[in-house]
C-alpha positions as CSV (number, residue, x, y, z in Angstrom):
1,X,-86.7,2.0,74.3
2,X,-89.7,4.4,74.4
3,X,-90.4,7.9,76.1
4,X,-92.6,6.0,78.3
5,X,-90.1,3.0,79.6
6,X,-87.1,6.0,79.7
7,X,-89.0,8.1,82.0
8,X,-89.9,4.9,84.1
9,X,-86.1,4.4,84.3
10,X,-85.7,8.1,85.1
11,X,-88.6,8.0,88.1
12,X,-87.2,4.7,89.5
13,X,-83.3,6.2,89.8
14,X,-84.4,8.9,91.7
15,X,-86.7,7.3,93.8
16,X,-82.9,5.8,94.9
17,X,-81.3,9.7,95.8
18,X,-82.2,9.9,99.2
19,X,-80.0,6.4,99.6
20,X,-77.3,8.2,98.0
21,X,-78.0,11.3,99.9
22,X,-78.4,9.3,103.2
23,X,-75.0,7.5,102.3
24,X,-73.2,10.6,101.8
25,X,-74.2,11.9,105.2
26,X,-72.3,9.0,106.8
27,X,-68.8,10.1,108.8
28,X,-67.0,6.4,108.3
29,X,-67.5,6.7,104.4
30,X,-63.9,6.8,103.8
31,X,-62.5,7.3,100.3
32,X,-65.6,6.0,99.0
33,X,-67.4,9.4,99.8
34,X,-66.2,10.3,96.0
35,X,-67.4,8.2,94.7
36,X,-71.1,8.6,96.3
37,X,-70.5,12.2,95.8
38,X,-70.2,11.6,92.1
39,X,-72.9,9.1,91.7
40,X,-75.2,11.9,92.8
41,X,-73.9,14.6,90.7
42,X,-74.9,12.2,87.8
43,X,-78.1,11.3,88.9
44,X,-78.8,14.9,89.3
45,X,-77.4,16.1,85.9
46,X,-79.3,12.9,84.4
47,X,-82.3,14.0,86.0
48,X,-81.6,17.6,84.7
49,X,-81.0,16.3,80.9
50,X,-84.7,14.3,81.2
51,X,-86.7,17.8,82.6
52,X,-85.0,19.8,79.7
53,X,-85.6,17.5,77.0
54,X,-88.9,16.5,77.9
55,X,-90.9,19.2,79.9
56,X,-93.9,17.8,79.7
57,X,-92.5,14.6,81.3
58,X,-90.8,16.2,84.5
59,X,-89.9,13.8,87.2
């Protein structure tokens, strides 16, 4: 896998955030809030990890 399919992968996953934000936002979530929750925390750290290692690439 190269830079350039990685950073697709990167773009395309959060392109999907604001379903995981808009999920969150829902009162009959239940338990599965957590897990939501964490999903985004990920995405967000992942997301982080991309920008620091490749600046030039920010998504």
């Amino acid at each position: 896998m190269d830079k350039a399919d990685i950073k697709a992968r990167i773009a395309q996953m959060n392109s999907k955030r604001d379903s995981l934000v808009e999920l969150l936002e829902r009162p009959n979530l239940g338990t599965l809030r957590i897990d939501v929750d964490q999903a985004l925390e990920e995405l967000d750290e992942l997301i982080e990890e991309f920008n620091a290692t490749f600046p030039e690439e920010k998504v």
